[in-house]
C-alpha positions as a Python dict, from the first residue, in 0.01 Angstrom:
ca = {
    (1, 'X'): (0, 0, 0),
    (2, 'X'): (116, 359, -70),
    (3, 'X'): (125, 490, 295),
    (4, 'X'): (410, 247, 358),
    (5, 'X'): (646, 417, 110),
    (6, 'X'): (625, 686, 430),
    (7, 'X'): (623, 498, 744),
    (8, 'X'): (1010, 546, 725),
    (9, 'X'): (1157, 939, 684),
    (10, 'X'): (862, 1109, 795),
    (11, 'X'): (1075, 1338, 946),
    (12, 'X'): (1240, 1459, 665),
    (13, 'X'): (933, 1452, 465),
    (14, 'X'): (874, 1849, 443),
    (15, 'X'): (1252, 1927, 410),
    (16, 'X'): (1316, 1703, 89),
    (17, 'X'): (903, 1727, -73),
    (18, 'X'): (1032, 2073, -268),
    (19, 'X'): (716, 2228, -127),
    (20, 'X'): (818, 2552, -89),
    (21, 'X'): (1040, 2547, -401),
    (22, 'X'): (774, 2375, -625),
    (23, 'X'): (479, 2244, -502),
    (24, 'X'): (330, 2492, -273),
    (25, 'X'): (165, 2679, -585),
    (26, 'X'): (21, 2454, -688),
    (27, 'X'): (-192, 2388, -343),
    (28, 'X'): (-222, 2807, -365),
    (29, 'X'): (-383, 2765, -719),
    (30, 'X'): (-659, 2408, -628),
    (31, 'X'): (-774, 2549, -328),
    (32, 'X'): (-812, 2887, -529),
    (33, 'X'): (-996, 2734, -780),
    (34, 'X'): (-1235, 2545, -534),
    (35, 'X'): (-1464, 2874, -416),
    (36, 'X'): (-1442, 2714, -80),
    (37, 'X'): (-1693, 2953, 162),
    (38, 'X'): (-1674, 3025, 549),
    (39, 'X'): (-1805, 2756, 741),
    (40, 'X'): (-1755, 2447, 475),
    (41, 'X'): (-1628, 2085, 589),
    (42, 'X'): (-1366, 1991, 368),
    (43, 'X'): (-1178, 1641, 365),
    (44, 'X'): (-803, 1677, 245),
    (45, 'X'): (-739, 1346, 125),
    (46, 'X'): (-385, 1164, 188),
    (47, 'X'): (-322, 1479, 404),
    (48, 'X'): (11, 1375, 459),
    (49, 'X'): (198, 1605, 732),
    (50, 'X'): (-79, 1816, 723),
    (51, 'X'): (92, 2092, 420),
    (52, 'X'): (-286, 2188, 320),
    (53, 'X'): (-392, 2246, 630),
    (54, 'X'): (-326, 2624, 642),
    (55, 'X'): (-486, 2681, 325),
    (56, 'X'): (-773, 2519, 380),
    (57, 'X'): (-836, 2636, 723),
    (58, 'X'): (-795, 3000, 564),
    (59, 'X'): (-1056, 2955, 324),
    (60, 'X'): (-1332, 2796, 544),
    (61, 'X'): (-1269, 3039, 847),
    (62, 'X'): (-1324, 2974, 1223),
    (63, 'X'): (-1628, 2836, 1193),
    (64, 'X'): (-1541, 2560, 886),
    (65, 'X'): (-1377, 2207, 942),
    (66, 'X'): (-1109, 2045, 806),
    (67, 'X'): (-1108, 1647, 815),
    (68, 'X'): (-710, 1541, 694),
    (69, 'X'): (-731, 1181, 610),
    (70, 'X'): (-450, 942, 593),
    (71, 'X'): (-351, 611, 586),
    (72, 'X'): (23, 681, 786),
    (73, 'X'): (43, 725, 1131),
    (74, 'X'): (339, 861, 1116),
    (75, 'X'): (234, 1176, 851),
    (76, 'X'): (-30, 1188, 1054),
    (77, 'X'): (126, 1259, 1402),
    (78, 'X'): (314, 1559, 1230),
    (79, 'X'): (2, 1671, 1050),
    (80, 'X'): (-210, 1662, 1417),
    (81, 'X'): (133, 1835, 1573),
    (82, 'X'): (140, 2127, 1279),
    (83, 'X'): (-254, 2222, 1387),
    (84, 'X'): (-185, 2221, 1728),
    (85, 'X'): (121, 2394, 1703),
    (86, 'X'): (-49, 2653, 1483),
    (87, 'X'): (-361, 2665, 1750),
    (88, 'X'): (-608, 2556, 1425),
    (89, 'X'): (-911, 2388, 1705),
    (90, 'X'): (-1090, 2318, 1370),
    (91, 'X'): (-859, 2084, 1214),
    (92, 'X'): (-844, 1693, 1305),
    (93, 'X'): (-727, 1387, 1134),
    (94, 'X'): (-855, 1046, 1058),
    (95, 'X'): (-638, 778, 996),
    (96, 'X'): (-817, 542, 741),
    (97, 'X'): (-776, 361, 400),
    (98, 'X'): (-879, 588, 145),
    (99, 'X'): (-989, 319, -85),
    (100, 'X'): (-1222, 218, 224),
    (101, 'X'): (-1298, 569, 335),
    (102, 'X'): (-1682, 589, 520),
    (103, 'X'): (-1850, 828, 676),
    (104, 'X'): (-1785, 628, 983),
    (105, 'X'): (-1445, 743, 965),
    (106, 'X'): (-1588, 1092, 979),
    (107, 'X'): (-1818, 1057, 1254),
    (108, 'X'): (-1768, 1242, 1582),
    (109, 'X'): (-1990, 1076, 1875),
    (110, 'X'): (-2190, 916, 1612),
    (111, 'X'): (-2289, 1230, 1424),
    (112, 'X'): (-2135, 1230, 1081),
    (113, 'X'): (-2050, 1584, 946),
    (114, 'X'): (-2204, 1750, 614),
    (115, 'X'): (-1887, 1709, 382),
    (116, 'X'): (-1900, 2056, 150),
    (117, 'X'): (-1610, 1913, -70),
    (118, 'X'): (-1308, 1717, -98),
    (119, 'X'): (-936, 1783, -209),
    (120, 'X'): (-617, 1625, -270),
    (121, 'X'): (-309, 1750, -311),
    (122, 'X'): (0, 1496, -461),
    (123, 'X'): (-139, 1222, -277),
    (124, 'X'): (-410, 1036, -547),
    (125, 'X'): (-93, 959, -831),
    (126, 'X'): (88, 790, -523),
    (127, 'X'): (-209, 572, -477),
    (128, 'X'): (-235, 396, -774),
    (129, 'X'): (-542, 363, -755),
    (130, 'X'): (-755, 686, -745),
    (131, 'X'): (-1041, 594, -954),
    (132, 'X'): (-1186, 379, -633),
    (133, 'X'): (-1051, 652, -401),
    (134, 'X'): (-1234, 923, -559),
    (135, 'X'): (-1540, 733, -644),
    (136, 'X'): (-1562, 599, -275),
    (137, 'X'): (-1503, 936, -151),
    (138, 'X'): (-1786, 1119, -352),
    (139, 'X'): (-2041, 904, -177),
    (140, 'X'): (-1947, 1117, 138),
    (141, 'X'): (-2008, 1470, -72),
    (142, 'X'): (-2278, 1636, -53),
    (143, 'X'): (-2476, 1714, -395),
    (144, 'X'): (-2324, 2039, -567),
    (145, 'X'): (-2033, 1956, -351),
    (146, 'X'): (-1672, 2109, -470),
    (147, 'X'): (-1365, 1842, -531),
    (148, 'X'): (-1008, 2000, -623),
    (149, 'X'): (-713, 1796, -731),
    (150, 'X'): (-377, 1916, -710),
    (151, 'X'): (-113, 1661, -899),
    (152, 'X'): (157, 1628, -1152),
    (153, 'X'): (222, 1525, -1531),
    (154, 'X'): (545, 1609, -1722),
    (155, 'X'): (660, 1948, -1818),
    (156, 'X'): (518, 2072, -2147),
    (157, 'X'): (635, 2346, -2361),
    (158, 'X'): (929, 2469, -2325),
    (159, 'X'): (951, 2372, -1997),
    (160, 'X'): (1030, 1978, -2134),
    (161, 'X'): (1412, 1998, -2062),
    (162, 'X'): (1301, 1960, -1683),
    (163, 'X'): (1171, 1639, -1735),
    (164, 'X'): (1399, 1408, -1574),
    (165, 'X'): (1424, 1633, -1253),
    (166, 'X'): (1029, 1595, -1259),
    (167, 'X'): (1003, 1243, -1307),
    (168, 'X'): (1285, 1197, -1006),
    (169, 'X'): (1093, 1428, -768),
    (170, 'X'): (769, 1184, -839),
    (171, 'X'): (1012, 905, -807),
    (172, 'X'): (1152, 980, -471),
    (173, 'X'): (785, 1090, -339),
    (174, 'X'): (653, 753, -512),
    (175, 'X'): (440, 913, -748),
    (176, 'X'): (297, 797, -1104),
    (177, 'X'): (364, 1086, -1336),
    (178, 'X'): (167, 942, -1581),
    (179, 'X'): (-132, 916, -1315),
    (180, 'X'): (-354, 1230, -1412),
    (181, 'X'): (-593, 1173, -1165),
    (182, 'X'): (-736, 1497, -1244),
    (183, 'X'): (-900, 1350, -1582),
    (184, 'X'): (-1166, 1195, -1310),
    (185, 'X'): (-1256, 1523, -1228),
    (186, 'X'): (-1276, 1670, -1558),
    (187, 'X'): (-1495, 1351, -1725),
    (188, 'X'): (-1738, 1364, -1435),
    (189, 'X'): (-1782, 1724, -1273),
    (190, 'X'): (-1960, 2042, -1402),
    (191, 'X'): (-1820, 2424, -1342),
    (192, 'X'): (-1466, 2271, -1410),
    (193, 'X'): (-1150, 2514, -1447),
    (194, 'X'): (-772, 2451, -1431),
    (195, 'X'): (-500, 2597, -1364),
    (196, 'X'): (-124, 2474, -1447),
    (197, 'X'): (228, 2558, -1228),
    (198, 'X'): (607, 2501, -1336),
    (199, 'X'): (567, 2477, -1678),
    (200, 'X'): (260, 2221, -1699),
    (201, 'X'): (418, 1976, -1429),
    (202, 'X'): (159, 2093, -1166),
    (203, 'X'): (-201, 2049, -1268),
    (204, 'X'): (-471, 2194, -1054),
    (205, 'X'): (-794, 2110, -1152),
    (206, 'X'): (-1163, 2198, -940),
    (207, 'X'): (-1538, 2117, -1039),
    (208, 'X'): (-1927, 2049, -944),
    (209, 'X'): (-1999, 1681, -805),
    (210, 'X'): (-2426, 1670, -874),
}
């Protein structure tokens, strides 16, 4: 399973993702994209250490939620550690099997929260399998619900000659370049608009779940 490609190096996970560097415009640009309003639930799928979190928790405001699901304890004891840290009381995680995800997993004393939409950020092409993922995790959305996918594909353009440094940055995170899990979106969803970072390697893709 993918979360075991992290169990090991968690630690160093922020230092050597290139988030700062790369990625983080491309979470800037999804979340963007997604209209999310004050007071939404949103579930950040394969949260990881938790590098959405102060996105998301911008753009739903003190009275949203966000749910940060992952497989890996270990991302998620540094994700629960970064909202604390950062005082974010509306913030929790869940660890779960995304493939499996319920709104069990959700539930807090039995009550199971309106879900407003769903994201992922770099975390579906490392699953392998994010058809079931997403299509399990749309039975937890509510209708006209927003989903925003943040992932990669190789360079285009100009921006080609930086192939092999993408394809080794999804290699050391354990990504599938050739993934596109974004198409999922785009073949099902309605309202859809994109957005691409670093010359077409970051694709950032939002729409309308009916």
């Amino acid at each position: 399973m993918a979360w075991k490609k992290y169990r090991f190096g968690t630690q160093f996970y922020d230092a050597l993702s290139g988030e700062w560097a790369v990625y983080r415009s491309g979470r800037v640009a999804g979340i963007a994209l997604m209209g999310l309003n004050a007071g939404d639930t949103v579930v950040d799928i394969g949260c990881g250490t938790g590098l959405s979190f102060e996105l998301l928790v911008d753009a739903v405001g003190p009275t949203g939620q966000v749910i940060g699901v992952d497989a890996s304890a270990q991302m998620l004891q540094v994700a629960a550690k970064r909202a604390v840290r950062n005082g974010w009381s509306n913030v929790r995680v869940v660890q779960a099997d995304a493939t499996q995800l319920s709104a069990a997993d959700l539930a807090i004393d039995g009550s199971v929260p309106r879900v407003d939409a769903l994201f992922s950020a770099y975390a579906l092409s490392v699953m392998g399998n994010h058809s079931t993922v997403l299509a399990r995790a749309q039975r937890l959305l509510a209708p006209g619900g927003r989903v925003g996918i943040v992932d990669m594909q190789r360079p285009v353009g100009a921006a080609k000659i930086f192939t092999p440094l993408a394809r080794l940055a999804c290699r050391m995170g354990g990504a599938d370049i050739e993934a596109h899990p974004w198409e999922w979106l785009i073949q099902r969803a309605e309202n859809v608009t994109q957005l691409s970072r670093r010359g077409g390697h970051i694709q950032a893709v939002a729409g309308t779940l009916k």
